[in-house]
C-alpha positions in Angstrom: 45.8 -44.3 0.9 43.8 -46.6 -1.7 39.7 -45.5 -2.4 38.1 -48.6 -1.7 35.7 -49.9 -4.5 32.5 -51.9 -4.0 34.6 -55.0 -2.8 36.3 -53.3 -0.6 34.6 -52.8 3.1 34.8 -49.1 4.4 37.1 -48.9 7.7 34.3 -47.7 10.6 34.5 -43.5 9.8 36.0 -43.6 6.2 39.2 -43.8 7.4 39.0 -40.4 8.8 40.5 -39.9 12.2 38.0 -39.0 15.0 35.3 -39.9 12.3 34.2 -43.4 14.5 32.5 -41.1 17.2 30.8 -39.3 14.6 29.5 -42.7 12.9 28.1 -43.1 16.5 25.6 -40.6 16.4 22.0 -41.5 15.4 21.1 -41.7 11.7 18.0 -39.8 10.3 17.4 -37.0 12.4 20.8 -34.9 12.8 23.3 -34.7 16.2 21.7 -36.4 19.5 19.5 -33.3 21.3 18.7 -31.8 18.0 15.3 -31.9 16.6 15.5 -33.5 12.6 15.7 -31.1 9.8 12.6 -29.0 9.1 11.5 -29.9 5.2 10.9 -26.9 2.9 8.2 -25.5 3.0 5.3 -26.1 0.5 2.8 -23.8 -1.1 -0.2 -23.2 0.6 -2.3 -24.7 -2.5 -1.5 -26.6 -5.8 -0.1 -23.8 -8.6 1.3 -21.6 -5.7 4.5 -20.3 -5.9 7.3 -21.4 -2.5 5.7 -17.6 -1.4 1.9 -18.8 -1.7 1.3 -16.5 -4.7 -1.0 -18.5 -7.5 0.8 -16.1 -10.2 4.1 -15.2 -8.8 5.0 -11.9 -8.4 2.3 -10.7 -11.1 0.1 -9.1 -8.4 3.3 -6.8 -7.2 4.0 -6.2 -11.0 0.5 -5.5 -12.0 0.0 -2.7 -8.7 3.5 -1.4 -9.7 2.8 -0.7 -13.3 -0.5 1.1 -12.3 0.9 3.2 -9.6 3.5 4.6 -12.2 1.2 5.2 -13.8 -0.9 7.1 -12.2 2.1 9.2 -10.8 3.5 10.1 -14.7 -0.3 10.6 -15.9 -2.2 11.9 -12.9 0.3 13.4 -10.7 -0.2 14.5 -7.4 -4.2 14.3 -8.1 -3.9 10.4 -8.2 -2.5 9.9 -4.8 -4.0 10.4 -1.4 -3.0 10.6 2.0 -4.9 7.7 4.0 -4.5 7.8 7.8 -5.5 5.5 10.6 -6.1 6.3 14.3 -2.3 4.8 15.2 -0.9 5.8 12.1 1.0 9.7 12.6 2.8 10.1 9.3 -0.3 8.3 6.8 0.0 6.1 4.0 -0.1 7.4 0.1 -2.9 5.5 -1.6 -4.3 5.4 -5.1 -7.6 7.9 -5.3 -10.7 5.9 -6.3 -10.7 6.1 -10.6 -6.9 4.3 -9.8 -8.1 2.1 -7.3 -10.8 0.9 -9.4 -8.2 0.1 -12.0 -5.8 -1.4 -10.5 -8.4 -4.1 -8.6 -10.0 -4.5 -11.8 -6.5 -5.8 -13.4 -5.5 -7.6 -10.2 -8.8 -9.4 -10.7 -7.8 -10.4 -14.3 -4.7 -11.5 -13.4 -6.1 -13.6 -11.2 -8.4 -15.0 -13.1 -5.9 -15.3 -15.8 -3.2 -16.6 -14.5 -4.2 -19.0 -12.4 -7.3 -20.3 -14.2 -7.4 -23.7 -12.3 -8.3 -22.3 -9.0 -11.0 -20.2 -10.2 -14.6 -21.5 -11.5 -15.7 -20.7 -15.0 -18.2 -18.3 -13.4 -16.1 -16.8 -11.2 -13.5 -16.4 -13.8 -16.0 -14.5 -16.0 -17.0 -11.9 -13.3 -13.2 -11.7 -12.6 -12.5 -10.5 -16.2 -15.6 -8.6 -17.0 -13.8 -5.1 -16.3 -11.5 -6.0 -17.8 -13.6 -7.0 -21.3 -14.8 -4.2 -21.0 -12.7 -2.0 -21.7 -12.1 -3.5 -25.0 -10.0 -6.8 -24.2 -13.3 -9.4 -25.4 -10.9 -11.4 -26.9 -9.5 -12.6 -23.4 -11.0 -14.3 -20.1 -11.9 -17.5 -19.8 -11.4 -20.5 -23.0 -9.6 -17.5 -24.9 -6.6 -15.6 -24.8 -3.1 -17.0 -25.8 -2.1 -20.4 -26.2 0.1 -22.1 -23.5 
């Protein structure tokens, strides 16, 4: 069996035997009855991640790292049981000094890490905790270089 070059015309289905029903079917949109493929989906805004998150996985990294460490420096004493009217068993939540903290850093990283979806005012409010706290020397039109 010879591979035909550019000269050569392709037999109808490549040659292949049962391959001419197949060439049959319509082109563009998969077998006849089937809807066509469904593109990937896109982020919700420009800078999102495929999972619609501006900075990645930061947000889950940032609430991680705070939450260990409130259980290795505050123990029991950071954590609270939070309960809802359909909820039996509760939910452990951060107590308020940890809560604070951690929205305070999720705000930065916000504001950090995705810079173009956040105003220059907006991005200084964002930060300002965490300024505060003795970071000045980042928030917005400082920080390291990219």
């Amino acid at each position: 069996m010879s591979v035909p070059t550019r000269t050569e015309p392709r037999p109808p289905g490549g040659g292949q035997p049962g391959a001419e029903e197949h060439d049959a079917l319509p082109r563009g949109g998969g077998h006849v009855g089937l809807p066509p493929p469904v593109p990937a989906p896109r982020p919700p805004f420009p800078g999102a991640s495929a999972l619609g998150s501006p900075i990645g996985s930061g947000f889950l990294v940032v609430s991680g790292a705070v939450r260990a460490a409130a259980r290795e420096r505050g123990g029991p004493a950071a954590f609270e049981i939070e309960y809802d009217e359909d909820d039996e068993q509760g939910d452990e939540v951060l107590t308020a000094p940890w809560r604070r903290a951690t929205h305070a850093l999720l705000h930065a990283a916000m504001a950090l890490g995705a810079p173009h979806l956040t105003a220059e005012p907006d991005r200084a409010i964002l930060t300002g905790p965490w300024r505060a706290i003795g970071n000045a020397d980042v928030g917005p039109g400082r920080g390291p270089a990219r």
